[in-house]
NUDO-594437 format. One record per residue (C-alpha): residue number from 1; chain; x, y, z. Coordinates in steps of 0.25 Angstrom, whole numbers. Each point is the difference from the previous one (the first is absolute). Last residue first. Example, Ala and Ser with C-alpha at 12.3 -4.5 7.8 and 13.67 -1.06 7.14 Angstrom:
residues 2
NODE, 2, A, 55, -4, 29 $
NODE, 1, A, -6, -14, 2 $
end
This chain:
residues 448
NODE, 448, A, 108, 10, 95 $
NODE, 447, A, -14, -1, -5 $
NODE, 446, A, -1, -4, -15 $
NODE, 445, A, -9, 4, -10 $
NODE, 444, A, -4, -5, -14 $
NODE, 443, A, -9, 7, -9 $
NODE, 442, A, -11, -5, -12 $
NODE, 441, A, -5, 6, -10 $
NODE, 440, A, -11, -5, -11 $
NODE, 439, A, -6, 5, -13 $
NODE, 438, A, -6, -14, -5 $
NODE, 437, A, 9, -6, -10 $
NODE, 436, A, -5, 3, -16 $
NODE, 435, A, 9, 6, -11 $
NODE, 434, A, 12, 4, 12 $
NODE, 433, A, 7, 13, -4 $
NODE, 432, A, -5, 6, 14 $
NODE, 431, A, 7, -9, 7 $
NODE, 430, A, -6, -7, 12 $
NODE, 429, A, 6, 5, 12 $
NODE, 428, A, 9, -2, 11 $
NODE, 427, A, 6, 5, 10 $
NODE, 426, A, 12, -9, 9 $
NODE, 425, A, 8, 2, 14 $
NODE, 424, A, -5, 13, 5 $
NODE, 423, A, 4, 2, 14 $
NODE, 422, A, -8, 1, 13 $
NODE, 421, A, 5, 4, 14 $
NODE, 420, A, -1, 15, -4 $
NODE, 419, A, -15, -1, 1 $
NODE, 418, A, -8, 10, -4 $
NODE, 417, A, 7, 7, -12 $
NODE, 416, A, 1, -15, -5 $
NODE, 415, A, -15, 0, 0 $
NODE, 414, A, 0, 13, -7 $
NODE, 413, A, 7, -5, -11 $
NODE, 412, A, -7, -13, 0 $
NODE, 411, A, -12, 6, -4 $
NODE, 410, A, 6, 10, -9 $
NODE, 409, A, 6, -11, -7 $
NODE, 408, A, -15, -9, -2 $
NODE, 407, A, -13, 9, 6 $
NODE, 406, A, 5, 12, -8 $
NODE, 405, A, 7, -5, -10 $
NODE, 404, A, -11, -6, -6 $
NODE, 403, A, 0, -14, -8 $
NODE, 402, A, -10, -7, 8 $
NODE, 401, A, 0, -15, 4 $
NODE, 400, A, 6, 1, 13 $
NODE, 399, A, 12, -6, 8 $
NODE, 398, A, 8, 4, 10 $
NODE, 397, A, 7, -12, 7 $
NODE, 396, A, 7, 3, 15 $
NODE, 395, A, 13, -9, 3 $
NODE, 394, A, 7, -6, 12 $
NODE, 393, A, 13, 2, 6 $
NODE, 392, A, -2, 8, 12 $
NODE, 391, A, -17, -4, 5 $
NODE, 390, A, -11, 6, -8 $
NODE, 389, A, -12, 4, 8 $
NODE, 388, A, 4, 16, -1 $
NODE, 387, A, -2, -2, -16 $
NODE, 386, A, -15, -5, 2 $
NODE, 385, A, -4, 12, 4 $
NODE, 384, A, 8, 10, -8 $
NODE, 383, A, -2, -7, -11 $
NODE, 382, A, -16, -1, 2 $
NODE, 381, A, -1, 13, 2 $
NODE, 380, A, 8, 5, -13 $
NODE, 379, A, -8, -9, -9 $
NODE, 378, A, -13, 7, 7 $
NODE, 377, A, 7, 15, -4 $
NODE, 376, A, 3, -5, -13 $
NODE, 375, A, -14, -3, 0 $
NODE, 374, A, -6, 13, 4 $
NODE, 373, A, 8, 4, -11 $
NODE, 372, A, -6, -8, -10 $
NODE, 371, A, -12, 3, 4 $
NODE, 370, A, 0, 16, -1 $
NODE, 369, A, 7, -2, -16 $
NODE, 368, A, -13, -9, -4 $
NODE, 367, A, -6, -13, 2 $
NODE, 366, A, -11, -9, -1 $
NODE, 365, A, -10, 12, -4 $
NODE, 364, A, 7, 2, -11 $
NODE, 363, A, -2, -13, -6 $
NODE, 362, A, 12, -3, -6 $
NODE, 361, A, 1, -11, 11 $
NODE, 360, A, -10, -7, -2 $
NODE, 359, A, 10, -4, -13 $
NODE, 358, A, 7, -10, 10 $
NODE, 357, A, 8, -10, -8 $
NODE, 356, A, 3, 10, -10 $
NODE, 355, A, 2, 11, 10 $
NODE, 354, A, 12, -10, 6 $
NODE, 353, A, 10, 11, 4 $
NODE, 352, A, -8, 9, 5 $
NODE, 351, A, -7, -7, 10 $
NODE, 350, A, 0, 11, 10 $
NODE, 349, A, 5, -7, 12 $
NODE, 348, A, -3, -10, 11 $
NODE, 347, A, 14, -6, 5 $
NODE, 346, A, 6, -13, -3 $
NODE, 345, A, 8, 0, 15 $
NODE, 344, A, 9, -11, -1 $
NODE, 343, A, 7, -2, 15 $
NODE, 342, A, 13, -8, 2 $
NODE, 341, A, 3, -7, 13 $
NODE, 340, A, 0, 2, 15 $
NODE, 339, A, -14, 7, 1 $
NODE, 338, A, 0, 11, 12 $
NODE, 337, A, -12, 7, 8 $
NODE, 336, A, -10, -11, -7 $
NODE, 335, A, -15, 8, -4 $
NODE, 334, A, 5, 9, -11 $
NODE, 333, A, -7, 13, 0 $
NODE, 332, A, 2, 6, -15 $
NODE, 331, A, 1, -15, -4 $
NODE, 330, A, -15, -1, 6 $
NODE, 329, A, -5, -15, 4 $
NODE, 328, A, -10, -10, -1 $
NODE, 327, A, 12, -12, 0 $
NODE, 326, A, 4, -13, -7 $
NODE, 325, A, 12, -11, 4 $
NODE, 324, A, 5, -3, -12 $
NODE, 323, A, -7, -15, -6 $
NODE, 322, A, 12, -9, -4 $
NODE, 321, A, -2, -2, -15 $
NODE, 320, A, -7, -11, -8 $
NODE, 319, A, -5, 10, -11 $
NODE, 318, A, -13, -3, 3 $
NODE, 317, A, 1, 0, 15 $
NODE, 316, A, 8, 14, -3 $
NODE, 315, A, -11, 7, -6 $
NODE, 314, A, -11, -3, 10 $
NODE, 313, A, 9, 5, 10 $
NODE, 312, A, 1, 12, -6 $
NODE, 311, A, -14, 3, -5 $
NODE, 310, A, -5, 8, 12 $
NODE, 309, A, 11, 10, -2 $
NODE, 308, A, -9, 7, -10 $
NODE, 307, A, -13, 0, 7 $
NODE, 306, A, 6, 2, 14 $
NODE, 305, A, 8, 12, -5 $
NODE, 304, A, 9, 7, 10 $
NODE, 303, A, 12, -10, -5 $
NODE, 302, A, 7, -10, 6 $
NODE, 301, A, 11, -10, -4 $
NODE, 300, A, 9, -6, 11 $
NODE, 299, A, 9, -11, 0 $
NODE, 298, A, 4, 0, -15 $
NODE, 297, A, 13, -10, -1 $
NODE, 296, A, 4, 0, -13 $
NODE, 295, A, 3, -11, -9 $
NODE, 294, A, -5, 5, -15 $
NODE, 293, A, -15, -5, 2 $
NODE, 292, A, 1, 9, 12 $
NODE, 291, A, 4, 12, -5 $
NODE, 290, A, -11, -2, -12 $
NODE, 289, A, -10, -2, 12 $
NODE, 288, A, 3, 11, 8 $
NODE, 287, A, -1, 9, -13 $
NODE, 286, A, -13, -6, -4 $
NODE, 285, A, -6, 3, 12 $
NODE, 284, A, -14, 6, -1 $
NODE, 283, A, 4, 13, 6 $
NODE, 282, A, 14, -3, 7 $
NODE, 281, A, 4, 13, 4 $
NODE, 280, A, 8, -3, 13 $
NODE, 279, A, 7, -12, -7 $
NODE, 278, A, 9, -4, 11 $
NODE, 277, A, 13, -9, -3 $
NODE, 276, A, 5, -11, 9 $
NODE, 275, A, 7, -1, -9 $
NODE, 274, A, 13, 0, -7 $
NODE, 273, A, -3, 7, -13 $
NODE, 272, A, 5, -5, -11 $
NODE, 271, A, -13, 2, -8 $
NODE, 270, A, 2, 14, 3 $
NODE, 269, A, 11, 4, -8 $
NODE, 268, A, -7, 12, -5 $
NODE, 267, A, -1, -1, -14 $
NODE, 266, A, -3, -14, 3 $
NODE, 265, A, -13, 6, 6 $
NODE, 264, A, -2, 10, -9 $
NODE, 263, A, 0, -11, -11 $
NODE, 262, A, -13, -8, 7 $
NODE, 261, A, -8, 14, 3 $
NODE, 260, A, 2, 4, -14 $
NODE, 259, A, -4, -13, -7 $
NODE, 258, A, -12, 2, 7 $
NODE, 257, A, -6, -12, 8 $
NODE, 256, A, -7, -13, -4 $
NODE, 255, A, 2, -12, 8 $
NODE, 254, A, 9, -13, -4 $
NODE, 253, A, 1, -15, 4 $
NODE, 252, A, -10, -1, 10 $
NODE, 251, A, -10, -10, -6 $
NODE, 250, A, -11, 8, -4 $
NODE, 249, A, 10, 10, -5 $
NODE, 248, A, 5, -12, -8 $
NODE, 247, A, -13, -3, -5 $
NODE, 246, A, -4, 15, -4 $
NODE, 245, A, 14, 1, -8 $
NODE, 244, A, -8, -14, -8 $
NODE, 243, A, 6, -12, -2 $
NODE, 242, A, 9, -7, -8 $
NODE, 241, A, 15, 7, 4 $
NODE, 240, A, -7, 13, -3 $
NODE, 239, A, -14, 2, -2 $
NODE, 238, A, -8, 13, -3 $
NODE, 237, A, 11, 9, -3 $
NODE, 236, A, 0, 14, 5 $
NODE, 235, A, -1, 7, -14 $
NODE, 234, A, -12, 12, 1 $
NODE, 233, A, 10, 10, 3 $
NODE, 232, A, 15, -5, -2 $
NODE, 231, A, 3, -9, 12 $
NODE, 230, A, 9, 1, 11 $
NODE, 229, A, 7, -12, 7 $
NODE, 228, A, 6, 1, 14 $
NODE, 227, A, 13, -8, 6 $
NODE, 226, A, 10, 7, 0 $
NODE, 225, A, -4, 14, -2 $
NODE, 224, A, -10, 2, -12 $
NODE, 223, A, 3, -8, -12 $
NODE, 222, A, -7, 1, -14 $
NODE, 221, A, -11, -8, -6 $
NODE, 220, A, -7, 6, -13 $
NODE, 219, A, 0, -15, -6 $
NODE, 218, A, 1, -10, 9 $
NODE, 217, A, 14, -7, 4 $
NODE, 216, A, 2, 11, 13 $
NODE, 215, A, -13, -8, 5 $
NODE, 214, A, 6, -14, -3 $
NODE, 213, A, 15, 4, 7 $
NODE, 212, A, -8, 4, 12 $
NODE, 211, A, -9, -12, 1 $
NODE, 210, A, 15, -9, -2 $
NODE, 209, A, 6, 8, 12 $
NODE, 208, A, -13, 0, 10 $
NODE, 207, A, -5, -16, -2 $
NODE, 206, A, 2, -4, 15 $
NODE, 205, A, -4, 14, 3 $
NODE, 204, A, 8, 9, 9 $
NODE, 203, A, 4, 9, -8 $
NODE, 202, A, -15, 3, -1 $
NODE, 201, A, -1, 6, -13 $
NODE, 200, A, -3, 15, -1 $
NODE, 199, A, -12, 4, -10 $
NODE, 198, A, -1, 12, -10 $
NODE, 197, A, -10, 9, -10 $
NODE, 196, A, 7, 11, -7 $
NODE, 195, A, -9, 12, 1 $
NODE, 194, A, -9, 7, -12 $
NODE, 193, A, 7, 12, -6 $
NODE, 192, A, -3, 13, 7 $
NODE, 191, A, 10, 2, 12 $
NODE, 190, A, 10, -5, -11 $
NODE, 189, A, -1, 11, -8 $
NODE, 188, A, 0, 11, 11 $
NODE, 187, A, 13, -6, 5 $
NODE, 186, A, 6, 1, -12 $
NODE, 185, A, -4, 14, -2 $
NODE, 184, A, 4, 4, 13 $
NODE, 183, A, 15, -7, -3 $
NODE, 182, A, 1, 10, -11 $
NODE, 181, A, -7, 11, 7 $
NODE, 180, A, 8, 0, 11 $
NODE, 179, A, 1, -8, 13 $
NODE, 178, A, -4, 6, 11 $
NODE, 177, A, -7, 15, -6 $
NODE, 176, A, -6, -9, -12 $
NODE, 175, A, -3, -11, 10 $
NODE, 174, A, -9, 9, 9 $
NODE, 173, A, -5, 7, -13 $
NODE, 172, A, -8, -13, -2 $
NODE, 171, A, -4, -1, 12 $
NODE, 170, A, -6, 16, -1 $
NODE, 169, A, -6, -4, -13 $
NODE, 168, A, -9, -10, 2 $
NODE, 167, A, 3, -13, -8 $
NODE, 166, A, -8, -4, -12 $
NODE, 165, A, 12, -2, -10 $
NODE, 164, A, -7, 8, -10 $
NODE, 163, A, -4, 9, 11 $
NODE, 162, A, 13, 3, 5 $
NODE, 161, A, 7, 0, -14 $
NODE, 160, A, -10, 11, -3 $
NODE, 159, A, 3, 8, 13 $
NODE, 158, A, 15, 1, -3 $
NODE, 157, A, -3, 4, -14 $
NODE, 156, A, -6, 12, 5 $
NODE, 155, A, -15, 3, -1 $
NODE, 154, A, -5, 10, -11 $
NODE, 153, A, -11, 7, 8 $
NODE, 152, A, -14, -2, -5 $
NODE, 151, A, -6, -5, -13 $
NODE, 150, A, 6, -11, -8 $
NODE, 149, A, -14, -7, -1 $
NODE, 148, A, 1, -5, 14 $
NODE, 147, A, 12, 3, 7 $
NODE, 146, A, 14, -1, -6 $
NODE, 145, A, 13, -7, 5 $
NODE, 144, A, -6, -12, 0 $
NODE, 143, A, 1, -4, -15 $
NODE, 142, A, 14, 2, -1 $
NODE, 141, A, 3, -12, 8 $
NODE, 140, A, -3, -7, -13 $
NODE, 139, A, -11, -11, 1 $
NODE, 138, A, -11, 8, -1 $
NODE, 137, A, 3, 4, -13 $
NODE, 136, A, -2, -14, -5 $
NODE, 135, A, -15, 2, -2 $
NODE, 134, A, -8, 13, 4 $
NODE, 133, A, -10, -6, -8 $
NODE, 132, A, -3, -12, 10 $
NODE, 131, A, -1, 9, 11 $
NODE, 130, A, -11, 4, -6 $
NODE, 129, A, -8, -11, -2 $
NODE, 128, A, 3, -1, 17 $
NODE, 127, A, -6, 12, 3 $
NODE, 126, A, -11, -1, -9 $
NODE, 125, A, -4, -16, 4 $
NODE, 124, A, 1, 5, 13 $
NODE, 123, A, -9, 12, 1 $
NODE, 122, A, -8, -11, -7 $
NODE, 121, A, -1, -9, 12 $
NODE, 120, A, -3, 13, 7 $
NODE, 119, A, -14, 2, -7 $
NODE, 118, A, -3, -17, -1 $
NODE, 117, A, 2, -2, 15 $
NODE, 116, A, 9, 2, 11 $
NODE, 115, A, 5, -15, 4 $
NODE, 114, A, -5, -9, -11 $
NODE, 113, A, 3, 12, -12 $
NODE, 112, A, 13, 3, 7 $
NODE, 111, A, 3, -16, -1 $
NODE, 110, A, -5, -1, -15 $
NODE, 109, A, 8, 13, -1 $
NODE, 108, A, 12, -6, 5 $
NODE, 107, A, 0, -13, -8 $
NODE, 106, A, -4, 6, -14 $
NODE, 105, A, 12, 11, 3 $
NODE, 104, A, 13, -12, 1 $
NODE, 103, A, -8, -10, -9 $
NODE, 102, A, 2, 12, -10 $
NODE, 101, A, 16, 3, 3 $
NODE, 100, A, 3, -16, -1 $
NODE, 99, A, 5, -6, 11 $
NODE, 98, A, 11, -7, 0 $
NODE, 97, A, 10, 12, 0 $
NODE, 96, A, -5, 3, 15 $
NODE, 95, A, 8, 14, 2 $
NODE, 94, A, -5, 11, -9 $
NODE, 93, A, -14, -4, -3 $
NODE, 92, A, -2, -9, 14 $
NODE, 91, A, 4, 14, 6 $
NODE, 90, A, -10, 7, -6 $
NODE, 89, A, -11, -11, 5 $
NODE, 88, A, 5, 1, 13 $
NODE, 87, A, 0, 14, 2 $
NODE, 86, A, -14, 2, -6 $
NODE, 85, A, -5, -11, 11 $
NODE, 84, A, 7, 9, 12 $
NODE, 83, A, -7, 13, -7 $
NODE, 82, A, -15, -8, 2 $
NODE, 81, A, 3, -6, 15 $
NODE, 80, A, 4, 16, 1 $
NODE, 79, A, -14, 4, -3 $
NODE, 78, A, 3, 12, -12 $
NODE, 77, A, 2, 15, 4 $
NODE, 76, A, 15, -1, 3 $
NODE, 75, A, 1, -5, -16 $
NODE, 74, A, -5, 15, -4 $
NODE, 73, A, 2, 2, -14 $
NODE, 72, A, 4, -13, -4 $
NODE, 71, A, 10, -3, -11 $
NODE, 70, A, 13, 3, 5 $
NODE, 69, A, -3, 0, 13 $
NODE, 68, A, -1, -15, -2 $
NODE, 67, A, 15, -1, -3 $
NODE, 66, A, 4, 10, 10 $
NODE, 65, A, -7, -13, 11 $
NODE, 64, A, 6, -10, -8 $
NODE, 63, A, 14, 5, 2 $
NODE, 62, A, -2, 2, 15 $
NODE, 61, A, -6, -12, 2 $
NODE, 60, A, 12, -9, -8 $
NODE, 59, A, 3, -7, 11 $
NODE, 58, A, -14, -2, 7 $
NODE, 57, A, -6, -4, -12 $
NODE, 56, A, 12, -12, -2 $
NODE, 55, A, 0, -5, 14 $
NODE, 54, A, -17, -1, 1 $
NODE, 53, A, -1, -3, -16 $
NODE, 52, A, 9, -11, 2 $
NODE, 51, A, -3, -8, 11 $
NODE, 50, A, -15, 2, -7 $
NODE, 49, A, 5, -8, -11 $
NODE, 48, A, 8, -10, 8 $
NODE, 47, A, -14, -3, 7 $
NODE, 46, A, -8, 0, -12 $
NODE, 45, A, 9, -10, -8 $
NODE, 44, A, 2, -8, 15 $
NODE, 43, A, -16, -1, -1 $
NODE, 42, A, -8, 7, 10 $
NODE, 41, A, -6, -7, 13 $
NODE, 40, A, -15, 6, 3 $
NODE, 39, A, -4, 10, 8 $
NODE, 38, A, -2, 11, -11 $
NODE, 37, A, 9, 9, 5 $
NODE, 36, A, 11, -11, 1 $
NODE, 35, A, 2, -7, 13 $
NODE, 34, A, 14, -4, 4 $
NODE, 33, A, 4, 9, -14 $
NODE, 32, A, -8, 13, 4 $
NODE, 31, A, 8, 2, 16 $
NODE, 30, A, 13, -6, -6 $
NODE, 29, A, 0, 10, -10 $
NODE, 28, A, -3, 11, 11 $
NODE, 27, A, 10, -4, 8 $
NODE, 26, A, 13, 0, -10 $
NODE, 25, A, -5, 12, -7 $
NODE, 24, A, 0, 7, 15 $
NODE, 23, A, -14, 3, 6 $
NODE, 22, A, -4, 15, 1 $
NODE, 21, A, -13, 1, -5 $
NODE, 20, A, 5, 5, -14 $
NODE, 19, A, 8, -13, 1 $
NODE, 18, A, -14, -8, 3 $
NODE, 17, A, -5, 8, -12 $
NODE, 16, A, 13, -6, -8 $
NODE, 15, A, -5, -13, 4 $
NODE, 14, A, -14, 3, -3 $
NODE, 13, A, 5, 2, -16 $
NODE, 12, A, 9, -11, 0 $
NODE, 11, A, -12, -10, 3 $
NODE, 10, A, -10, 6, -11 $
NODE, 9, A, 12, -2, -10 $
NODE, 8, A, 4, -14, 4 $
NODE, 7, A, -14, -3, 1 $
NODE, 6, A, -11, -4, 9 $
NODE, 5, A, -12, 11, 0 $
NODE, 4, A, 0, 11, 6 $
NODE, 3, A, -12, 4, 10 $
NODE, 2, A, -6, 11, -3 $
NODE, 1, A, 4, 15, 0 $
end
């Protein structure tokens, strides 16, 4: 295959191969956008465009990938780069409203014709004509409950709903058998819509309360905890209080961080923490930082990472904040005997709760019912551990971003089972009636 050229559509495509790789969404944009596959800068209209097709092709895989069956015998047979271009060119005719239906096929298969030739180029022009004829059916979860041409098995309406929602079926039967089919339903509708951007203003900022009173004043603006902002897709503002949301980044007076993660913590209570507080899953940290901006004394935040906790101090020079003191080190085998504060421990975890953030994650080798309790099991060892270095009379934080029982409540459970010194003093979790906040839960323990 030769090299692609610069383009929004060329550059979403070796993004997704990078995922196929095994990068994340997140890394493998960032990998294509400092460079661009044609080694030239691409505009902003190319680079939102490939931002797009990346997130939005990787969310709905599952639905393009029946879609396609539909109308080609033997998909699998085709070059992957080739399949991966048909999935974004079908999902530019149901999701990208802007773009016509024909500029839709003539850009693919001008692409396929480049990459593969005139004999495959018109395996696409076929393949994708004919999706066009199968029109607004494929709209209607009804649609995916049949295999090509209607022959095969019947598939049950369960499994349908699964593929029009691109989720695999064993986590969508998680929060059937959790939740109900109700608040499953919801959950698998908002797993698919496109996720609510948000930023956190620095309390801290000379200009904090009138910058958060102009954010909440654009349109598609809604309040997340007490002092973030989430914006509908698309709609973060591009200048508040005359100048640009980059500007004030620039400048320290706000980050960007999941509206999720920002109400968890005031679910919590933990931004009334008195410190000194250790963050013994830091990752990058934005959650040390949001404590801090709020008053908080973080002492010690440490992750096993280098390449994520690398950024931390970085993060708080900009923000103006006192730097924690920063350390290599595994929560599961904490390197102080005894800490004589509160400890947050932001645990790795499945992810289910922010699918729509991180579609990688549908991917089905990403995750499956054996990882998922392997990292219950991982949770549970970094409780344990970090549990026996509280002191009487402080608190252990739980949170994740994934919305299984297993690795959330159970999690706990079986930590409370362990050490009798520990009671349960708050759980939290996003509600599943909520149109669009990130799938977050959050416990709060005290040793007595």
């Amino acid at each position: 295959m030769e090299k692609l050229p610069a383009s929004g559509r060329a550059s979403a495509l070796a993004a997704i191969m990078l995922v196929e790789a095994g990068r994340t969404a997140q890394e493998a944009l960032a990998e294509v956008l400092r460079a661009g596959p044609g080694s030239r800068e691409l505009a902003a209209q190319d680079r939102h465009l490939c931002a797009e097709l990346v997130y939005g092709c990787l969310r709905a895989e599952l639905r393009l990938t029946h879609i396609l069956a539909r109308v080609l015998p033997n998909p699998q047979r085709l070059p992957r780069p080739l399949l991966l271009l048909l999935h974004q060119a079908v999902y530019a005719m149901l999701f990208q409203a802007r773009v016509p239906d024909h500029a839709a096929v003539h850009s693919a298969v001008e692409l396929a014709h480049r990459l593969f030739g005139r004999k495959l180029s018109g395996v696409a022009n076929g393949a994708l004509r004919s999706v066009q004829r199968l029109g607004r059916d494929v709209l209607l979860p009804e649609f995916y409950a049949s295999k090509r041409n209607g022959k095969g098995s019947a598939q049950t309406h369960w499994e349908a709903l699964c593929r029009y929602y691109s989720l695999p079926v064993w986590l969508a039967d998680i929060w059937l058998s959790a939740y109900g089919r109700e608040a499953a339903l919801a959950l698998m509708r908002r797993s698919f819509e496109r996720p609510r951007s948000a930023v956190r203003v620095n309390a801290r900022h000379i200009s904090a309360r009138a910058l958060r009173v102009a954010l909440l004043a654009c349109e598609g603006s809604a309040a997340a905890g007490e002092w973030g902002v989430a914006f509908a897709p698309g709609a973060v503002p591009q200048a508040a209080l005359g100048q640009s949301i980059a500007l004030w980044q620039e400048q320290g007076a706000l980050s960007f961080q999941s509206a999720g993660s920002q109400v968890v913590l005031h679910e919590l209570g933990l931004t009334r923490w008195q410190g000194p507080v250790w963050d013994a899953c830091a990752g990058y940290g934005g959650k040390s930082a949001a404590l801090l901006e709020r008053g908080v004394t973080v002492a010690l935040s440490s992750d096993c990472a280098f390449a994520r906790l690398r950024h931390l101090p970085k993060l708080c020079r900009r923000l103006r904040l006192p730097v924690p003191g920063v350390c290599l080190a595994d929560a599961g085998k904490p390197p102080l005997a005894r800490w004589p504060g509160p400890i947050l421990v932001d645990a790795p975890c499945s992810g289910l709760g922010v699918l729509a953030r991180r579609p990688d994650i549908r991917r089905g080798d990403r995750r499956g019912p054996q990882q998922l309790a392997q990292l219950a099991d991982l949770q549970l060892r970094l409780l344990h551990a970090l549990a026996s270095r509280l002191v009487p009379g402080q608190e252990l934080a739980y949170l994740t971003c994934t919305l299984n029982p297993q690795e959330n409540e159970h999690v706990v459970d079986r930590l409370l089972g362990m050490r009798p010194e520990l009671r349960a003093v708050r759980q939290w979790q996003t509600p599943h009636e909520h149109p669009w906040l990130e799938g977050m839960y959050g416990a709060l323990l005290v040793r007595i």
